[in-house]
C-alpha positions in Angstrom: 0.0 0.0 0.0 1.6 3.1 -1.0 0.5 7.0 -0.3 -2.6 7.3 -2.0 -3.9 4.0 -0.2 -3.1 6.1 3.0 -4.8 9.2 1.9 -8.0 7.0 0.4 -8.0 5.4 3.6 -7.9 8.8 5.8 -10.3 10.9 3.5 -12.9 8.1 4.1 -12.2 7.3 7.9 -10.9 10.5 9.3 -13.9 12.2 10.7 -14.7 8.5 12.9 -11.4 8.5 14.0 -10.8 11.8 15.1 -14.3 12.0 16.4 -14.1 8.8 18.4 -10.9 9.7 19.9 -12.4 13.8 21.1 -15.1 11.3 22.8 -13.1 9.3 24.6 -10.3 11.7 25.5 -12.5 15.1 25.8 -9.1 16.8 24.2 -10.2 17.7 20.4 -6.8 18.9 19.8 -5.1 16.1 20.9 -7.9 13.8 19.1 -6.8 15.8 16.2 -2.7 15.2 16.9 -2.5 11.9 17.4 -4.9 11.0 14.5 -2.5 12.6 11.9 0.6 11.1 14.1 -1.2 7.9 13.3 -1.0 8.8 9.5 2.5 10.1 9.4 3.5 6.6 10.6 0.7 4.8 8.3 2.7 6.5 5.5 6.2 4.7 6.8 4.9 1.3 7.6 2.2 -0.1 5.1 3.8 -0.1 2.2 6.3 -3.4 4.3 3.6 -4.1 6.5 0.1 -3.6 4.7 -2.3 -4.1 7.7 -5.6 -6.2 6.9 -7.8 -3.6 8.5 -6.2 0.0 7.5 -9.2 1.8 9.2 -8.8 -0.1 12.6 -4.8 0.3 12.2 -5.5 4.0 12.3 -8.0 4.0 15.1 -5.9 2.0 16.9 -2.3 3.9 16.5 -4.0 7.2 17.0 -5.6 6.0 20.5 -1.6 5.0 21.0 -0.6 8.3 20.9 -3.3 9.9 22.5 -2.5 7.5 25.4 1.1 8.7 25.0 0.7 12.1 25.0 -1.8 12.0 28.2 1.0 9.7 30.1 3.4 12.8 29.2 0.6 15.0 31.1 1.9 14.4 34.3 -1.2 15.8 36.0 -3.5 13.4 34.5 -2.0 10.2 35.4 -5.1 9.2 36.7 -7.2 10.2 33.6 -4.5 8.0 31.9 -4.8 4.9 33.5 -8.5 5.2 32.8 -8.2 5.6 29.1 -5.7 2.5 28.6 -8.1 0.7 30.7 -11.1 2.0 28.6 -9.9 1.7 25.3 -8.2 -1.6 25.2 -5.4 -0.6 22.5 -3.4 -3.8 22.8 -5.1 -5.6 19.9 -5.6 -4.3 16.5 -7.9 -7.0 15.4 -10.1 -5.3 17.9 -10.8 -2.0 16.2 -13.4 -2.7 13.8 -14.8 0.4 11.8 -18.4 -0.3 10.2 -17.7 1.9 6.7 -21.7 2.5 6.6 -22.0 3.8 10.2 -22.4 7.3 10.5 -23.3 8.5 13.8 -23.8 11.3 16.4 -19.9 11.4 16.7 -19.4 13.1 13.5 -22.2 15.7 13.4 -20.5 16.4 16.6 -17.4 16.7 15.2 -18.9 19.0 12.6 -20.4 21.4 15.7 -17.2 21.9 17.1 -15.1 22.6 14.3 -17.6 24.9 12.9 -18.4 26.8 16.6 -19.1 30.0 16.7 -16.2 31.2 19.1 -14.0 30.5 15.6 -13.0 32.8 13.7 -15.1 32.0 10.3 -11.3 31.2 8.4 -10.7 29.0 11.5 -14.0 27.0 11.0 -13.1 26.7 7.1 -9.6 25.1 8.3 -11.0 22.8 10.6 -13.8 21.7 8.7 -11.6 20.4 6.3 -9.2 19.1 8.2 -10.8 17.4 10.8 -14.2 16.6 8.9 -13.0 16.5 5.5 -9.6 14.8 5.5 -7.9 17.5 3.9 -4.2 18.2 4.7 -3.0 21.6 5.4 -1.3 21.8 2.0 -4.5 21.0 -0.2 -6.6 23.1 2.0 -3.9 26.3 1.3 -4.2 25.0 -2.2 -7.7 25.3 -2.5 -7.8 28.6 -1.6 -4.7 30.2 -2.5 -3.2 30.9 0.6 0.3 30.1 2.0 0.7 26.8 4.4 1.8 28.4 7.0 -1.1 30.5 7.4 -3.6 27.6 7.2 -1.8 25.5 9.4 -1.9 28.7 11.8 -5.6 28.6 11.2 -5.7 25.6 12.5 -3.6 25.8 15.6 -5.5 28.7 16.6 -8.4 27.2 16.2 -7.8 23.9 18.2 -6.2 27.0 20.9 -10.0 28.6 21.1 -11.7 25.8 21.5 -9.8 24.7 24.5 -9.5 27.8 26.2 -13.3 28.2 25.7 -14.2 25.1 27.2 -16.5 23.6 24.2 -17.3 20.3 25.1 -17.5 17.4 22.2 -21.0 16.6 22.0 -24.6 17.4 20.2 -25.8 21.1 21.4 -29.0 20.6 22.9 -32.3 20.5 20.7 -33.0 24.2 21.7 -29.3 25.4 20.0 -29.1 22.7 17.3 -30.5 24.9 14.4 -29.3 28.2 15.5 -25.7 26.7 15.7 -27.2 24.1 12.6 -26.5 27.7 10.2 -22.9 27.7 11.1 -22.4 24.3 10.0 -24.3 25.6 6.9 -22.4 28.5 6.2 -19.0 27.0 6.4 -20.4 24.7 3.9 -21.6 27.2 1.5 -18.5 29.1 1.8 -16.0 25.8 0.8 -18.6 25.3 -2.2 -19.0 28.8 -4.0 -14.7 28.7 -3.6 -15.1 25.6 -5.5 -17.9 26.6 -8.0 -16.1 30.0 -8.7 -12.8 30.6 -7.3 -12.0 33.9 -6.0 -8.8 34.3 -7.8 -6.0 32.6 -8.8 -6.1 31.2 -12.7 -8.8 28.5 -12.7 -12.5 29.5 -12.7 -13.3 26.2 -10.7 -11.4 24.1 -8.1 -13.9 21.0 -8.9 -11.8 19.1 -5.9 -13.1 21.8 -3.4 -16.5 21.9 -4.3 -17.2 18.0 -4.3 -15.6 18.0 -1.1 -18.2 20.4 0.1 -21.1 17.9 -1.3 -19.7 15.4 0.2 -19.5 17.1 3.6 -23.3 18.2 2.9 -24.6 14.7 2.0 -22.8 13.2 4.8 -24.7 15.9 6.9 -27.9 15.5 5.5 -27.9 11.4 6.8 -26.8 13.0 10.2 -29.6 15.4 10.1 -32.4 14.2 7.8 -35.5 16.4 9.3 -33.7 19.9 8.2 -35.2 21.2 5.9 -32.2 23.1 5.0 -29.6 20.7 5.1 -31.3 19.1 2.0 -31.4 23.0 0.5 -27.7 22.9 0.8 -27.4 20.0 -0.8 -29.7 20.6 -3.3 -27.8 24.0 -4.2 -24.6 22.1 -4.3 -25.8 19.2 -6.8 -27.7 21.7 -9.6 -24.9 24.1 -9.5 -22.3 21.4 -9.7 -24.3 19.8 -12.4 -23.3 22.4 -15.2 -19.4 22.7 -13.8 -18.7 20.0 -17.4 -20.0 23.1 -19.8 -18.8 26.0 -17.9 -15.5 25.5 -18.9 -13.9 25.6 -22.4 -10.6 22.8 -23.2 -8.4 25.3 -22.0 -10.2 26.2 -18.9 -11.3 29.8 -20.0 -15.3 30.4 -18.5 -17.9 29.4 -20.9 -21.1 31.9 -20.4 -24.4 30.5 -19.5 -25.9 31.2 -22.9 -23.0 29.4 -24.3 -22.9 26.9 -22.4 -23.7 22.4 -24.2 -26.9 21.9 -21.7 -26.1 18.2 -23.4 -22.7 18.3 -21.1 -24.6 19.0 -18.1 -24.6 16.0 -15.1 -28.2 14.9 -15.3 -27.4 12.5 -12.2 -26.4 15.3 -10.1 -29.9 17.3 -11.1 -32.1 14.3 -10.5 -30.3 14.2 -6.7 -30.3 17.8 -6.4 -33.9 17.8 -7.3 -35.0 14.8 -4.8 -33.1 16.8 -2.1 -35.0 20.3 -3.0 -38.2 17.9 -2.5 -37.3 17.0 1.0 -36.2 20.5 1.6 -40.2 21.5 0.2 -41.5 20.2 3.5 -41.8 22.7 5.6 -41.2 25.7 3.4 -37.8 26.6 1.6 -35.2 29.2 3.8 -32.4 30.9 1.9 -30.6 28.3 0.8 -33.6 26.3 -0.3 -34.8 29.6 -2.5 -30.9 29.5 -4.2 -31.5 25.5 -5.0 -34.8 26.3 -6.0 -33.6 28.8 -8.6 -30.8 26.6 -9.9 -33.6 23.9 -10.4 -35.1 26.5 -12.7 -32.4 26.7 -15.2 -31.4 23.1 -15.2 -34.8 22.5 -16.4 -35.1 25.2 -18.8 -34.0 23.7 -22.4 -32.1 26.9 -23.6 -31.2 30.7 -21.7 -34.5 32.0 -23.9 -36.7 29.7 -22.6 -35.7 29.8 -19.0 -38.8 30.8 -16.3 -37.6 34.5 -15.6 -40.7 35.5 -14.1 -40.1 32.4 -11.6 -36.7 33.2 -11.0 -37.6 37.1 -10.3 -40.3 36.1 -7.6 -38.0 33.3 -6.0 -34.8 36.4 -5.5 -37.4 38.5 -4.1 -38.7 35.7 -1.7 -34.9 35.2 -0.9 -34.4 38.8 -0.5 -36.6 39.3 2.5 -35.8 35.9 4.1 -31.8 36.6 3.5 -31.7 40.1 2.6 -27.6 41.1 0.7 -26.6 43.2 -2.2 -25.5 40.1 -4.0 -29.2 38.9 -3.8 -30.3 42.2 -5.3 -27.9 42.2 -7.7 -29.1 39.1 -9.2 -32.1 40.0 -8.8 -31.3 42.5 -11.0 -30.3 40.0 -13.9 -33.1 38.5 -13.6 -35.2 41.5 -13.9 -32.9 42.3 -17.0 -34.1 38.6 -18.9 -37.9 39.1 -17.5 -38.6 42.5 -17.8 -36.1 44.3 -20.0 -32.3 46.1 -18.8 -34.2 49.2 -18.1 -35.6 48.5 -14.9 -32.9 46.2 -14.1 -30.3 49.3 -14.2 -32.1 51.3 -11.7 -32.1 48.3 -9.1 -28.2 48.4 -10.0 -27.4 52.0 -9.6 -29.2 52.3 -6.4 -26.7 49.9 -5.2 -24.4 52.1 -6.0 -26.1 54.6 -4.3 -26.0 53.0 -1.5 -22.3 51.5 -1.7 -23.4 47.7 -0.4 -20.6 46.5 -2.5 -17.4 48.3 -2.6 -14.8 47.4 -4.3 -16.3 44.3 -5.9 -16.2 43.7 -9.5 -20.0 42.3 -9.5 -21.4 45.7 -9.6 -19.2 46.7 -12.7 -19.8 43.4 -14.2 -23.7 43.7 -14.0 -23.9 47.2 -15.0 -21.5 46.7 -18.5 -24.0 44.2 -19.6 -27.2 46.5 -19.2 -25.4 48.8 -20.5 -24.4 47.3 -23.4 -28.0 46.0 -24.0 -29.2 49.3 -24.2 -26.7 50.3 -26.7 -24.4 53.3 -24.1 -21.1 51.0 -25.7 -18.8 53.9 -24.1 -19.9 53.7 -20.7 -20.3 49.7 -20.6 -16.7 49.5 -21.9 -15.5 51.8 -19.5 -17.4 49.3 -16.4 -16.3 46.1 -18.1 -12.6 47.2 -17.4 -13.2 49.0 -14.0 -14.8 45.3 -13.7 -11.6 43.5 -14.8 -9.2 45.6 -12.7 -11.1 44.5 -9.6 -11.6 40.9 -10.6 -8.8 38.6 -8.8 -10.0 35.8 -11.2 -7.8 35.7 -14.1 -9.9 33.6 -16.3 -13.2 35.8 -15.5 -10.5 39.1 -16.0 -10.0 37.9 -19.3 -13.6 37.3 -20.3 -14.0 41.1 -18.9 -11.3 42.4 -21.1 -13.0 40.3 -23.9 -16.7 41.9 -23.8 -15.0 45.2 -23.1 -12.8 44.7 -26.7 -15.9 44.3 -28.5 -17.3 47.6 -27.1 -14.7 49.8 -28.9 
């Protein structure tokens, strides 16, 4: 078994471990410590030794090091002697890890790393280390930041949750969904890096977003009566489903109106649109509103004979539920395909007017178009490129520079 085995093994089994060891140590830091102790050594000895369980092997030589580090403790000697009692380490054969089980453990997991005493880049981190699998390297990666600064992320992070005390385990019923929408959001925020990348040179990072998805599905089985969990996911699927046609061979964005619907992944609508259903129960919140728009245009046939009107009423629905200027501004495109880029450019230049978005090139992006559609070529040159100086996206830059050529 060589490195990849390893990292197959850990991407899979990682949340169980490090969950199971926080529960039985009450340390989530040094749950987390010993579990990538035990993969550092995993790396040295399986490709001599292969072991016949690899999931148990890890279990077992992370609850090793745990056990280790807690003898070093010299104040807990007692809390030691408990734990080699309780967890029975000797045998490997013992550790057996059911690959279908998902339980409490890791939606507890989830809680903690995505607790609201973090710092919102600390709960990214830690999601995806400690939930996800992800090492510090492809989480810095992902979203273009140096290693050092995610692993400090991290450190941090574990640092808060110990000094405030957050004990491993479900909040109660009365905090679950208030603390549910962190979970959420951290969620949502690893996906739209995925499904459009902030900067760097690639539009998508595909590996980020399915990572999200999986974290969502995973948390979906964990929490199967929230409505909003399935919204999530159902966001997540539809807009993953068009990521084969929204790229060109060389990577370079392919517009919506462009776009092969024939290249979409119909497998992903058909399970984003059974998880919108079991989001429908009880009414659809903000995230069920986005997935209920994105269920729109993957089943309109072409850009022309998408449900506009639909989409206009579903933005303003998720405008007073989850009022933001990004809502209002797509609102605003929408209004531009229903209604005409008229009214569309007064919703946008009272934005302006009100400065909800500084410095973003949305604004700028938005306003060229309607612009352009109503024939003022000058000024919707001159916004394309304000647009493209404040886009960190090369690949969307160059699209900006592209429209804006055609203007002159």
């Amino acid at each position: 078994m060589g490195t990849a085995d390893v990292e197959a093994v850990w991407r899979i089994e990682s949340a169980r471990i490090v969950a199971a060891l926080t529960r039985f140590t009450g340390d989530f830091g040094l749950a987390e410590d010993a579990a990538q102790e035990a993969v550092a050594e995993a790396l040295v000895s399986w490709p001599l030794a292969p072991p016949a369980n690899p999931a148990g092997w890890l279990m077992a030589t992370a609850r090793r090091r745990a056990i280790d580090a807690i003898r070093r403790r010299t104040a807990l000697q007692d809390r030691y002697a408990l734990l080699a009692t309780d967890l029975a380490v000797d045998s490997v054969a013992d550790e057996q890890i059911d690959p279908d089980r998902i339980d409490d453990d890791v939606l507890a997991l989830m809680f903690v790393s995505c607790h609201p005493v973090l710092s919102p880049e600390s709960r990214v981190a830690l999601t995806l280390r400690v939930v996800g699998g992800l090492s510090s390297e492809e989480i810095a990666r992902a979203f273009l930041v140096p290693v050092p600064t995610v692993q400090a992320r991290i450190t941090r992070g574990k640092k808060t949750i110990a000094a405030a005390g957050v004990p491993f385990e479900l909040p109660p019923a009365a905090e679950r969904r208030e603390r549910l929408a962190a979970v959420l959001s951290v969620l949502y925020v690893i996906f739209t890096e995925g499904s459009t990348a902030t900067s760097g040179d690639r539009l998508l990072r595909p590996d980020v977003a399915y990572e999200a998805i999986r974290l969502a599905r995973t948390l979906a089985a964990l929490q199967p009566d929230e409505p909003e969990v399935h919204g999530l996911l159902a966001l997540c699927e539809l807009t993953a489903a068009r990521f084969p046609a929204r790229t060109g061979p060389d990577g370079s964005p392919v517009l919506l109106e462009e776009q092969d619907r024939r290249r979409w992944d119909f497998s992903a609508i058909r399970r984003g649109l059974a998880a919108l259903a079991k989001a429908s129960t009880r009414g659809l919140g903000p995230y069920g509103l986005q997935a209920a728009i994105a269920a729109t245009h993957a089943s309109a046939p072409s850009v022309e004979a998408t449900d506009w009107d639909r989409i206009v009423v579903l933005y303003e629905a998720l405008g007073r539920v989850a009022p933001s200027p990004v809502v209002e501004l797509n609102r605003a495109v929408a209004v531009a395909m229903a209604s005409g880029p008229a009214q569309a450019l007064a919703i946008v230049d009272e934005l302006i007017a009100s400065d909800r978005l500084p410095g973003s090139h949305l604004i700028p992006t938005v306003r060229g178009e309607l612009l352009a559609r109503l024939g003022r070529r000058a000024e919707a040159r001159a916004e394309l490129e304000l647009a493209a100086r404040l886009c960190a996206n090369q690949r969307e830059r160059s699209v900006l520079l592209r429209k804006a050529a055609t203007l002159s």
